[in-house]
N, CA, C and O atoms as a printed pandas DataFrame, in Angstrom:
     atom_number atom_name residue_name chain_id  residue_number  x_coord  y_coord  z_coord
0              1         N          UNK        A               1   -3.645   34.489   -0.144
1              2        CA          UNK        A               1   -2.739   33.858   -1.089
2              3         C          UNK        A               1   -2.273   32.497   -0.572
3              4         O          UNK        A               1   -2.292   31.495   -1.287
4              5         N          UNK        A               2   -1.796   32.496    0.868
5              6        CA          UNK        A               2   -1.341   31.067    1.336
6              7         C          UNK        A               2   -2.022   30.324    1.690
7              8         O          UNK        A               2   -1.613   29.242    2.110
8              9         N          UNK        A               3   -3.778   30.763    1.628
9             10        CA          UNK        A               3   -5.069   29.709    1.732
10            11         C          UNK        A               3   -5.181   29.563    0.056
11            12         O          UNK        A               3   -5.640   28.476   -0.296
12            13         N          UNK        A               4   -4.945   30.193   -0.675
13            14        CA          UNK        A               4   -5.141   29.203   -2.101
14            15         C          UNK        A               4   -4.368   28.392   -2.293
15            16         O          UNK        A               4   -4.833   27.295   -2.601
16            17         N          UNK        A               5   -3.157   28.498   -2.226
17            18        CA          UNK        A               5   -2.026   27.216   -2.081
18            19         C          UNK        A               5   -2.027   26.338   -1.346
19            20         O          UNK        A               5   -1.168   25.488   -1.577
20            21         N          UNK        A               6   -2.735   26.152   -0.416
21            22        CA          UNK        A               6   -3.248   25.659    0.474
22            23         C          UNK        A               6   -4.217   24.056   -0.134
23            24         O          UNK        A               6   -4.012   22.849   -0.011
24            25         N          UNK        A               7   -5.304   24.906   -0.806
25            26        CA          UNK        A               7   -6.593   24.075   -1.213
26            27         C          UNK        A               7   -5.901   23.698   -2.244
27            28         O          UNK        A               7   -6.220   22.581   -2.651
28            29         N          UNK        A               8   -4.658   24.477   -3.102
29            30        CA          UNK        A               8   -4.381   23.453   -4.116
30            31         C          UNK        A               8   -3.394   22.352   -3.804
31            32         O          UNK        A               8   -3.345   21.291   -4.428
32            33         N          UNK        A               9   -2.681   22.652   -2.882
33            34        CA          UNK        A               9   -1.962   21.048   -2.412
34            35         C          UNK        A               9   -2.819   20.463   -2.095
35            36         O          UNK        A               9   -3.132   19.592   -2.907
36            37         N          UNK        A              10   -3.520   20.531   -1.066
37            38        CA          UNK        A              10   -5.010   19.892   -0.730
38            39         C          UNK        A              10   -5.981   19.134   -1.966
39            40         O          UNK        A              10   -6.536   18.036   -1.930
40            41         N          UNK        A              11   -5.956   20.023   -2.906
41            42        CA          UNK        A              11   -6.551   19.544   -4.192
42            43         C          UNK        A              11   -5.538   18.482   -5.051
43            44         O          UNK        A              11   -5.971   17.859   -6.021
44            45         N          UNK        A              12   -4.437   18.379   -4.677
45            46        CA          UNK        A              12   -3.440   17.919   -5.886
46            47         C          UNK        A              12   -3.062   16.263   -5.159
47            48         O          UNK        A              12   -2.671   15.425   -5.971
48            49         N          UNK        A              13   -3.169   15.867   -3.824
49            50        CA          UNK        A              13   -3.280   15.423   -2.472
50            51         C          UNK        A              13   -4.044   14.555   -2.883
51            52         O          UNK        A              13   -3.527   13.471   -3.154
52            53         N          UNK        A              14   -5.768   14.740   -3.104
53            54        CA          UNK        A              14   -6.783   14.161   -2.964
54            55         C          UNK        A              14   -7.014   13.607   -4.866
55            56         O          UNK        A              14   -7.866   12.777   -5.181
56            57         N          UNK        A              15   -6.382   14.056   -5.552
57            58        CA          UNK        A              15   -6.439   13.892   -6.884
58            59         C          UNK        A              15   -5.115   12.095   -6.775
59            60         O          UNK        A              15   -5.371   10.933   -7.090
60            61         N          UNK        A              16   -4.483   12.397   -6.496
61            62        CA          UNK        A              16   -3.848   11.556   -5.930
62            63         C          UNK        A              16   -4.359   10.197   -5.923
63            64         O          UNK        A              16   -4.376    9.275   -6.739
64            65         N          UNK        A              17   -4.934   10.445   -4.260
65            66        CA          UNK        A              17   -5.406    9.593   -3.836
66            67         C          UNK        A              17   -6.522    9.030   -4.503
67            68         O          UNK        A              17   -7.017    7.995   -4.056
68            69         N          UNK        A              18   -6.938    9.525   -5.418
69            70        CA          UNK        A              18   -8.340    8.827   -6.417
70            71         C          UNK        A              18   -7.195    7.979   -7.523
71            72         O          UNK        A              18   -7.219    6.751   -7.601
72            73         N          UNK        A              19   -6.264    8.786   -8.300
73            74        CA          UNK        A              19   -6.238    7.947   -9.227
74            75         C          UNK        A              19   -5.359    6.960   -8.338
75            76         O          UNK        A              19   -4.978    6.192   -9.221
76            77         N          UNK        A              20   -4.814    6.505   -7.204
77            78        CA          UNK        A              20   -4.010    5.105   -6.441
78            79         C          UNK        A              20   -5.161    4.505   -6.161
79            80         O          UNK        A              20   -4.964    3.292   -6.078
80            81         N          UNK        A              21   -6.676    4.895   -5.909
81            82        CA          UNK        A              21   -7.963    3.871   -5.641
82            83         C          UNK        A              21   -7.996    3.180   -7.200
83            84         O          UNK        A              21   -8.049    1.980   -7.467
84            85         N          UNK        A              22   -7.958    4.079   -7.934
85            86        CA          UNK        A              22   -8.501    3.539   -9.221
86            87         C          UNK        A              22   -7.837    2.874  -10.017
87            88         O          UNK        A              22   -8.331    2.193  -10.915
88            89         N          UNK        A              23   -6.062    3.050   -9.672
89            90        CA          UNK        A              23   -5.290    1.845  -10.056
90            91         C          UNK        A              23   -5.686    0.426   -9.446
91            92         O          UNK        A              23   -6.088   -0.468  -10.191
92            93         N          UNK        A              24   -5.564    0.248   -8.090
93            94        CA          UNK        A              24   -5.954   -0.608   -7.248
94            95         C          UNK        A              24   -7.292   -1.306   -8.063
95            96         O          UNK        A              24   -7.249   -2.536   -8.084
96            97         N          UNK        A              25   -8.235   -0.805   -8.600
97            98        CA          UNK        A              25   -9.425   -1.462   -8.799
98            99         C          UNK        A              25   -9.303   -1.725   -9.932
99           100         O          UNK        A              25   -9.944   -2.642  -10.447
100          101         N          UNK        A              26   -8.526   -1.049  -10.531
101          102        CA          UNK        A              26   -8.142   -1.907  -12.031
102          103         C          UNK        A              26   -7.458   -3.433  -11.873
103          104         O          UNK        A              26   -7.694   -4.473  -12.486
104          105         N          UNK        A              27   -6.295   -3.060  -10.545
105          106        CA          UNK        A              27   -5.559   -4.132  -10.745
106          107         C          UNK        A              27   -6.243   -5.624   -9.952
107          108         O          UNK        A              27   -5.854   -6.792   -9.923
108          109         N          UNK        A              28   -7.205   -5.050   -9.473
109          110        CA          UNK        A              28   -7.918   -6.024   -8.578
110          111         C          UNK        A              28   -8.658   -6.580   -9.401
111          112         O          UNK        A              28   -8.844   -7.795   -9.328
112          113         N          UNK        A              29   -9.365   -5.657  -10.565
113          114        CA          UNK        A              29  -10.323   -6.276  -11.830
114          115         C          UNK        A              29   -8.888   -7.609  -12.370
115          116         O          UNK        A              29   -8.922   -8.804  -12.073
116          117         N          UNK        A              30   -8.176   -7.164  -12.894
117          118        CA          UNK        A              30   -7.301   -7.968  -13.798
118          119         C          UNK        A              30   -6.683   -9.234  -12.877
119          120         O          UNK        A              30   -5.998  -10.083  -13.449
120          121         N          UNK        A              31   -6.955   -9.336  -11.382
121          122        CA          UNK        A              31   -6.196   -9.959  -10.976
122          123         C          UNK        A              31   -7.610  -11.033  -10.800
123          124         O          UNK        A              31   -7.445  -12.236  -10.599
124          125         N          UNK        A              32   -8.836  -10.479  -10.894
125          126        CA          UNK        A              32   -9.955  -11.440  -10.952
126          127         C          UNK        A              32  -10.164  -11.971  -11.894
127          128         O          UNK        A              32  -10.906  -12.954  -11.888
128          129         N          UNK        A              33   -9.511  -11.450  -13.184
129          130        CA          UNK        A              33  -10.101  -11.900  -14.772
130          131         C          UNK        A              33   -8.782  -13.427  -15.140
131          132         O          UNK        A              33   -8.728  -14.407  -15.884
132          133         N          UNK        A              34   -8.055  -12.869  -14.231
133          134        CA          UNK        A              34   -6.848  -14.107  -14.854
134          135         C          UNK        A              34   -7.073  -15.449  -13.860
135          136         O          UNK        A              34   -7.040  -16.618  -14.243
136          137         N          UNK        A              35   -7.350  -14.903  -12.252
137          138        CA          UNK        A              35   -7.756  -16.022  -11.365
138          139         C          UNK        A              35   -8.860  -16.920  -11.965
139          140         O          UNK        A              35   -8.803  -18.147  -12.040
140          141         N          UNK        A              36   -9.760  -16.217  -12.334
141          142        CA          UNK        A              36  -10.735  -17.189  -13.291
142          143         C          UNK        A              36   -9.866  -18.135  -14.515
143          144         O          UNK        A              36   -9.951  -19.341  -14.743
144          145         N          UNK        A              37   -9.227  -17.345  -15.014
145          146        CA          UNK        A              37   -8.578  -18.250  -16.196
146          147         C          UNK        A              37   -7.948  -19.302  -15.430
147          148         O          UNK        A              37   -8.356  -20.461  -15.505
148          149         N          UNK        A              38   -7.192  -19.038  -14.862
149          150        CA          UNK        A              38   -6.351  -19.775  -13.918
150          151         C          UNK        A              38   -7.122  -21.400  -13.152
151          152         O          UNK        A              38   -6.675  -22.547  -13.112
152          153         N          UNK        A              39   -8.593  -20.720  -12.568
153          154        CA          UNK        A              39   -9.209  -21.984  -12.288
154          155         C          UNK        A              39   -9.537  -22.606  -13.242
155          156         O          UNK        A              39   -9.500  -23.832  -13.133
156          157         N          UNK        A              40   -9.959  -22.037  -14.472
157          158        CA          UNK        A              40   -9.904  -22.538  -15.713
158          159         C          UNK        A              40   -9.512  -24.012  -15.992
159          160         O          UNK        A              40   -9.970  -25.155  -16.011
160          161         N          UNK        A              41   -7.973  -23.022  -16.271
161          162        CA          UNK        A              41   -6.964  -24.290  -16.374
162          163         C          UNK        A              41   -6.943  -25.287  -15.414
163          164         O          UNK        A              41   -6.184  -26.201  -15.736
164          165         N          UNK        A              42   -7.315  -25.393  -14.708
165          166        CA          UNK        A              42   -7.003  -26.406  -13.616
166          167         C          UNK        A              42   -8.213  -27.757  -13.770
167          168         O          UNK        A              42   -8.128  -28.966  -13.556
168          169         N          UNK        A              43   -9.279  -26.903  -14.224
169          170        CA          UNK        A              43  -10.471  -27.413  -14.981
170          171         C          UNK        A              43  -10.233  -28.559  -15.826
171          172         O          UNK        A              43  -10.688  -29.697  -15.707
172          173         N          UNK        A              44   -9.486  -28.106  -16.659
173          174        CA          UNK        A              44   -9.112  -28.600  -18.568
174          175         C          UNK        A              44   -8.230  -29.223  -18.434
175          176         O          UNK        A              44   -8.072  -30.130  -19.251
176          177         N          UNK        A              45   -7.367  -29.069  -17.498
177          178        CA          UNK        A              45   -5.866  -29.961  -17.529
178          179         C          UNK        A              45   -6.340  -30.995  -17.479
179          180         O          UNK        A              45   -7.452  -31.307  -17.053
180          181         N          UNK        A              46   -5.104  -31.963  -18.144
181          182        CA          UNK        A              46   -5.550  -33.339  -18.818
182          183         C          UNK        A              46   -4.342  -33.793  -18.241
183          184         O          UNK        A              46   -3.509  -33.034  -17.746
184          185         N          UNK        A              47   -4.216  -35.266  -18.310
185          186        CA          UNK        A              47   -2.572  -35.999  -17.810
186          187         C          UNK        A              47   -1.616  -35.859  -18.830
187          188         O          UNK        A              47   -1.870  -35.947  -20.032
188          189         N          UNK        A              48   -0.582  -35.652  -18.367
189          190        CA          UNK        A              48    0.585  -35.537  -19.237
190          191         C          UNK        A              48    1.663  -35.559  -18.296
191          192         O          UNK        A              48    1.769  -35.683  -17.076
192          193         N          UNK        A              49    2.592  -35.360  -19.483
193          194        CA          UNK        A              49    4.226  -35.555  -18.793
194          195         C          UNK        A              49    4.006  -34.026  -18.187
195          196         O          UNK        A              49    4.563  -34.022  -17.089
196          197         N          UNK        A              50    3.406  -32.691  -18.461
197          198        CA          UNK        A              50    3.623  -31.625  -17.495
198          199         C          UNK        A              50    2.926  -31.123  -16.820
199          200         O          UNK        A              50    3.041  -30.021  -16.284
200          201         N          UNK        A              51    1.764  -32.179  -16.730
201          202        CA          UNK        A              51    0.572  -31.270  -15.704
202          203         C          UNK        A              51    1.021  -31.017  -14.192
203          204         O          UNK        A              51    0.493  -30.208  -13.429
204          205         N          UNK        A              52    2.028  -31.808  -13.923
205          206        CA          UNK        A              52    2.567  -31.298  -12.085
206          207         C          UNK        A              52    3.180  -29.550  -12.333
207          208         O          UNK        A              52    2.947  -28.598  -11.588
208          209         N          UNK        A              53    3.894  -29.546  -13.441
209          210        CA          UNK        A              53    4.599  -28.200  -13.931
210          211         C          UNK        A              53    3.619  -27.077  -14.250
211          212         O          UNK        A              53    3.824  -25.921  -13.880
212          213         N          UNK        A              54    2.577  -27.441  -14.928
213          214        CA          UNK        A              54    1.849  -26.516  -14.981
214          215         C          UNK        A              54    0.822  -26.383  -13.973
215          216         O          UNK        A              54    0.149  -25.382  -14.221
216          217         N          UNK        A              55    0.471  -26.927  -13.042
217          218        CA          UNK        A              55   -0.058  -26.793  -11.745
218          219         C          UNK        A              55    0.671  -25.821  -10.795
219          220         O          UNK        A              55    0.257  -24.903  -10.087
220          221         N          UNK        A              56    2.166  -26.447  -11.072
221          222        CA          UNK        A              56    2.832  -25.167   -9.616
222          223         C          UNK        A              56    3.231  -24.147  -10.618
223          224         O          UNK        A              56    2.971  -23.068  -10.086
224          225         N          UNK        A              57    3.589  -23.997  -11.462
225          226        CA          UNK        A              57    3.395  -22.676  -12.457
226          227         C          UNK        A              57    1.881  -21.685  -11.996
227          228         O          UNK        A              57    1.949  -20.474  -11.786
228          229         N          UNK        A              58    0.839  -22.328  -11.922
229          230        CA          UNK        A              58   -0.642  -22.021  -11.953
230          231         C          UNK        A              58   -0.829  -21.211  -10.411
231          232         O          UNK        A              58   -1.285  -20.098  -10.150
232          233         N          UNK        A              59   -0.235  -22.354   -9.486
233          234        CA          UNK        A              59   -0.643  -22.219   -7.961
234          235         C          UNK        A              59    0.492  -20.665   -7.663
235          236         O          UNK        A              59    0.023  -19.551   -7.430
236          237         N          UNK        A              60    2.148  -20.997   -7.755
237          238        CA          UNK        A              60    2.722  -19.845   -8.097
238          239         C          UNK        A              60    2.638  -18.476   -8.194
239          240         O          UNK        A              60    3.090  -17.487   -7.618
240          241         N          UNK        A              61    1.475  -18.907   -9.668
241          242        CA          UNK        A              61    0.698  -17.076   -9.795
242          243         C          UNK        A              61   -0.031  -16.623   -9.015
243          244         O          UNK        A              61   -0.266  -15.459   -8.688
244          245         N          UNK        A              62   -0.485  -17.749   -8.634
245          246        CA          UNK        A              62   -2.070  -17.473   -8.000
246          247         C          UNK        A              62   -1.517  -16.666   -6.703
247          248         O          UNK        A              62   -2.037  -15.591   -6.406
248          249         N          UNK        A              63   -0.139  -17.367   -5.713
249          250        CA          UNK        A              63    0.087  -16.964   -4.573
250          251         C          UNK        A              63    1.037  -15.724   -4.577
251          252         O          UNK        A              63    1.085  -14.847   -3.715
252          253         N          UNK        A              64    1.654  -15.805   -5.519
253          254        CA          UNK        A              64    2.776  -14.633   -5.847
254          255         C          UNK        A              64    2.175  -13.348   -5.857
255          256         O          UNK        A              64    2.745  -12.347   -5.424
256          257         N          UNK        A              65    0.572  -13.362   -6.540
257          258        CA          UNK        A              65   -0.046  -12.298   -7.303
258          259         C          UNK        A              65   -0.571  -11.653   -6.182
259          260         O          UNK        A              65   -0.204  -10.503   -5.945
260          261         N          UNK        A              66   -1.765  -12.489   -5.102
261          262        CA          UNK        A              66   -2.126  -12.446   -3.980
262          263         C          UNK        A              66   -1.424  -11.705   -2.835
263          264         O          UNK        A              66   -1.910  -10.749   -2.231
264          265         N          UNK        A              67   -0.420  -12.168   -2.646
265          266        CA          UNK        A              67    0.637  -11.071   -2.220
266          267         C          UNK        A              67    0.573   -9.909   -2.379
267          268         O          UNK        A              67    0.632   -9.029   -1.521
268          269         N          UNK        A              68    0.443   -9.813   -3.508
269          270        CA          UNK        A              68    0.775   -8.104   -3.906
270          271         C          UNK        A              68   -0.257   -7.248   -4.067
271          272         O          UNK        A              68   -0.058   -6.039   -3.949
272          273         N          UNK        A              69   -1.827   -7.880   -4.435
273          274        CA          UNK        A              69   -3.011   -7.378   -4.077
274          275         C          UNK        A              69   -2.988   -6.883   -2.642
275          276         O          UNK        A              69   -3.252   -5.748   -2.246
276          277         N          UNK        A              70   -2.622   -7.947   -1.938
277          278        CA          UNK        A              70   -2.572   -7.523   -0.397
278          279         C          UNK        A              70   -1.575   -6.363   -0.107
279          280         O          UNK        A              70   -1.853   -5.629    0.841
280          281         N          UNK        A              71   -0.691   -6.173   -0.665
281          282        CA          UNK        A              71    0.538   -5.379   -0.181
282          283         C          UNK        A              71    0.200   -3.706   -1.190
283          284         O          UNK        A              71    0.401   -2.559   -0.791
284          285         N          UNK        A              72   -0.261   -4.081   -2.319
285          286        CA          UNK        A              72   -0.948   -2.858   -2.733
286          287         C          UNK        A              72   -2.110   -2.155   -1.795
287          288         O          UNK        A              72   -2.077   -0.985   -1.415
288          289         N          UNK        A              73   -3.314   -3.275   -1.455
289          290        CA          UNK        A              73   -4.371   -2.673   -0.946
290          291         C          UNK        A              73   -3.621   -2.074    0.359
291          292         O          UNK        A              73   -3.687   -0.847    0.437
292          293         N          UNK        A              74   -3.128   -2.536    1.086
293          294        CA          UNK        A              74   -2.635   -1.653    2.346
294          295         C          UNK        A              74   -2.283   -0.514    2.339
295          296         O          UNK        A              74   -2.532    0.308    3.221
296          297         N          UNK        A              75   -1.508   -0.283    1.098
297          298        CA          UNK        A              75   -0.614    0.568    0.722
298          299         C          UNK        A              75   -1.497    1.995    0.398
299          300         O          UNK        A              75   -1.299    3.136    0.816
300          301         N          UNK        A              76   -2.839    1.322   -0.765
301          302        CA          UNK        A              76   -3.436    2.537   -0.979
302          303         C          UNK        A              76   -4.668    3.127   -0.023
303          304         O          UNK        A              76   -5.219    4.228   -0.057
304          305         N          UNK        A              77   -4.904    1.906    0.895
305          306        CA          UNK        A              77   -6.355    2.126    1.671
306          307         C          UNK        A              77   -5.725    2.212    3.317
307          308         O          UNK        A              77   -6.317    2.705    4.277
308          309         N          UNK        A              78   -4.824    1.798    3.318
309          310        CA          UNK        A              78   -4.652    2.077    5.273
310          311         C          UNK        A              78   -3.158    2.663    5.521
311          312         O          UNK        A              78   -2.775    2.999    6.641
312          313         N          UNK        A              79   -2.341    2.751    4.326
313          314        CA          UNK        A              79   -0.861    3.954    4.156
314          315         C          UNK        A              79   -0.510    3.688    5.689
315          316         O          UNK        A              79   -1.156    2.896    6.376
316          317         N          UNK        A              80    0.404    4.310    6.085
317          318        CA          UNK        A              80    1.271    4.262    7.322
318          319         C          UNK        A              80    0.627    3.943    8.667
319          320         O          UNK        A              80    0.096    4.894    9.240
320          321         N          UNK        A              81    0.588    2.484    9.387
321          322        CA          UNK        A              81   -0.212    2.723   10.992
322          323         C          UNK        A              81    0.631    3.317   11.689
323          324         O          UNK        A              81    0.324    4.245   12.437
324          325         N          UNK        A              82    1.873    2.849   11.541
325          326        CA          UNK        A              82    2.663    3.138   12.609
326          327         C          UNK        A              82    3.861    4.381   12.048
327          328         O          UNK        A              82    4.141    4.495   10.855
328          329         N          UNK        A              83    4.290    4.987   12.805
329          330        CA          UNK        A              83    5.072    6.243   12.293
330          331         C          UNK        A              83    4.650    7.054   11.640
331          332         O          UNK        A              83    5.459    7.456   10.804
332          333         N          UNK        A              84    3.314    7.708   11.615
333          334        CA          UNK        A              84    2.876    8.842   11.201
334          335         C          UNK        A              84    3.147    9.973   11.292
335          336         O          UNK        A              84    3.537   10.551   12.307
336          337         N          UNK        A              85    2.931   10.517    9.993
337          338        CA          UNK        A              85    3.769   12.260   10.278
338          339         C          UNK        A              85    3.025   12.703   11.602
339          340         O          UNK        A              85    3.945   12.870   12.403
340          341         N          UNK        A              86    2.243   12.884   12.022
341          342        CA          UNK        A              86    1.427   13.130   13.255
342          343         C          UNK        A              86    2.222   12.794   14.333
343          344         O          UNK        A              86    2.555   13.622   15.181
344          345         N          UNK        A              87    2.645   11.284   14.362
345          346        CA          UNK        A              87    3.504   10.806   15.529
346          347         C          UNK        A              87    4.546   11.302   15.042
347          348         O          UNK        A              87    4.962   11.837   16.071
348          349         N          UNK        A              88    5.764   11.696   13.802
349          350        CA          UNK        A              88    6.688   12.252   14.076
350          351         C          UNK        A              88    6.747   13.749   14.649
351          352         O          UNK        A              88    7.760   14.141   15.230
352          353         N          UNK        A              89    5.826   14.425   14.498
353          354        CA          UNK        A              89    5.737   15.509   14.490
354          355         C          UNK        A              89    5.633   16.140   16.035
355          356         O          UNK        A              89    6.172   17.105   16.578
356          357         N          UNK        A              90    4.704   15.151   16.469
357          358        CA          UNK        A              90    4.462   15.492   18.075
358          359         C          UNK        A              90    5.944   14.826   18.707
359          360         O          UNK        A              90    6.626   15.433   19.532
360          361         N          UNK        A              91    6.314   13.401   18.130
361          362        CA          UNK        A              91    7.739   12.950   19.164
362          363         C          UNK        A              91    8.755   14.269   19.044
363          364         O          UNK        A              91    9.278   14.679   20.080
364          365         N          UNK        A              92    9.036   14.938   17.757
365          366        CA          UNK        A              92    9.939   16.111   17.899
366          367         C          UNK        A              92    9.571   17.875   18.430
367          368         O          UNK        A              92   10.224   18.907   18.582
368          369         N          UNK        A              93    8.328   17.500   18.560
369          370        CA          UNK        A              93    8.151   18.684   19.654
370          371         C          UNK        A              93    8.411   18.218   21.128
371          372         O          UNK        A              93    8.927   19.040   21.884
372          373         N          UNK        A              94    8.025   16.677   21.718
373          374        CA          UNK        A              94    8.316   16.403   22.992
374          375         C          UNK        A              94   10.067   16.762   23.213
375          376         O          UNK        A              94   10.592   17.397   24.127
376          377         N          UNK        A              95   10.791   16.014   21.867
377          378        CA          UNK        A              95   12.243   16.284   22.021
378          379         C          UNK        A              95   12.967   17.694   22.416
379          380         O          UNK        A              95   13.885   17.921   23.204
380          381         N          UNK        A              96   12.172   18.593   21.531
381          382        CA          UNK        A              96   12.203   20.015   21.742
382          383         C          UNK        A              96   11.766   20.427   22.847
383          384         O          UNK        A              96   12.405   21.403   23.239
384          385         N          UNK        A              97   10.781   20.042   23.666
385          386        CA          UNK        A              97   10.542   20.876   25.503
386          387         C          UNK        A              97   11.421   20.356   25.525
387          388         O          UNK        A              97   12.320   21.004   24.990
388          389         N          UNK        A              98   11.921   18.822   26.125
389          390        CA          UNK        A              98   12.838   18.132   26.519
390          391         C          UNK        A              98   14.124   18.595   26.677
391          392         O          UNK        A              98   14.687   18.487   27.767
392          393         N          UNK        A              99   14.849   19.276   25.383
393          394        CA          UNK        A              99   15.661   20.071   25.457
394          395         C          UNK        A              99   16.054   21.699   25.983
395          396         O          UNK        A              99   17.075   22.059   26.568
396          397         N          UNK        A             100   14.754   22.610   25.515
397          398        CA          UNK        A             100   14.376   23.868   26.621
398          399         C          UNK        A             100   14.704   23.193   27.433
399          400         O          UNK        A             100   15.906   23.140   27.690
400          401         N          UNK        A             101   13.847   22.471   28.104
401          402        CA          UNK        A             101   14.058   22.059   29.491
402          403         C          UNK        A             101   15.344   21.827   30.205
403          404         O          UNK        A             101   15.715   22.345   31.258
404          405         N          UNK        A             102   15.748   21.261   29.714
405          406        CA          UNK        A             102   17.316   21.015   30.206
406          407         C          UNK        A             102   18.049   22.050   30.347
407          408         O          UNK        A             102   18.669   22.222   31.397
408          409         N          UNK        A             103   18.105   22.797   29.473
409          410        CA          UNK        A             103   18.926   23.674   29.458
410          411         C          UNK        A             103   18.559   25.528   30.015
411          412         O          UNK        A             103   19.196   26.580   29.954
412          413         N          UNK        A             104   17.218   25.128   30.530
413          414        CA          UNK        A             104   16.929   26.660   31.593
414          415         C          UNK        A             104   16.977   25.608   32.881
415          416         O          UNK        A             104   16.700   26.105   33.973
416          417         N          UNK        A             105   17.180   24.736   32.854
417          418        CA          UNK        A             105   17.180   24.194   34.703
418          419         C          UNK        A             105   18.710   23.899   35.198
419          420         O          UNK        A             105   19.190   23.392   36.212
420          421         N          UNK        A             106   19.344   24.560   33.778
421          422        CA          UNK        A             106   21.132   23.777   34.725
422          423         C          UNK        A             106   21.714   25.266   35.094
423          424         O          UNK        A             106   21.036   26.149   34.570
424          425         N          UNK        A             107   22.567   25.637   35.698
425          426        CA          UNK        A             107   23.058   26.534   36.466
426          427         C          UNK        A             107   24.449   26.841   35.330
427          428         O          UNK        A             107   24.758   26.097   34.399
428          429         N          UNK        A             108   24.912   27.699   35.585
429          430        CA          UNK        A             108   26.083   28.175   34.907
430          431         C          UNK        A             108   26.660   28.825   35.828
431          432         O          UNK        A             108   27.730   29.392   35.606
């Protein structure tokens, strides 16, 4: 019984983790379909009283957006380096001898 519950967190886990890939590649599609537009514009722009405005409007997206591709992809492809349940898990068992310990070596 507690190995089927098991494979289904396990199963519910990995279901997960597909549809956060498959957001990611959506948002990576859309973030390629507008960068194109984007060089686009930069293309077509003509002189005017707002082409400096619509340049850092343009550049803006471009760097704002970039950001967050980056800060997504980490998020869904390399999740936690540092402080892993693994590393919490083992630092609070060291804490735990640590403490046995102390307390069968003092005298009363």
């Amino acid at each position: 019984m507690k190995n089927n519950i098991d494979e289904e967190q396990l199963l519910a886990k990995a279901k997960q983790k597909v549809k956060q890939v498959q957001i990611f590649y959506l948002h990576l599609v859309l973030y390629a379909i507008v960068v194109g537009l984007l060089l686009y514009n930069f293309y077509i722009i003509e002189e005017g009283p707002y082409k400096n405005n619509i340049i850092a409007l343009n550049l803006s997206v471009l760097v704002v957006w970039t950001v967050f591709i980056i800060i997504h992809r980490i998020n869904v492809f390399n999740g936690r380096k540092i402080f892993k349940k693994s590393w919490e898990e083992k630092k609070i068992q060291e804490f735990l001898e640590d403490e046995n310990e102390t307390e069968t070596t003092t005298w009363e």
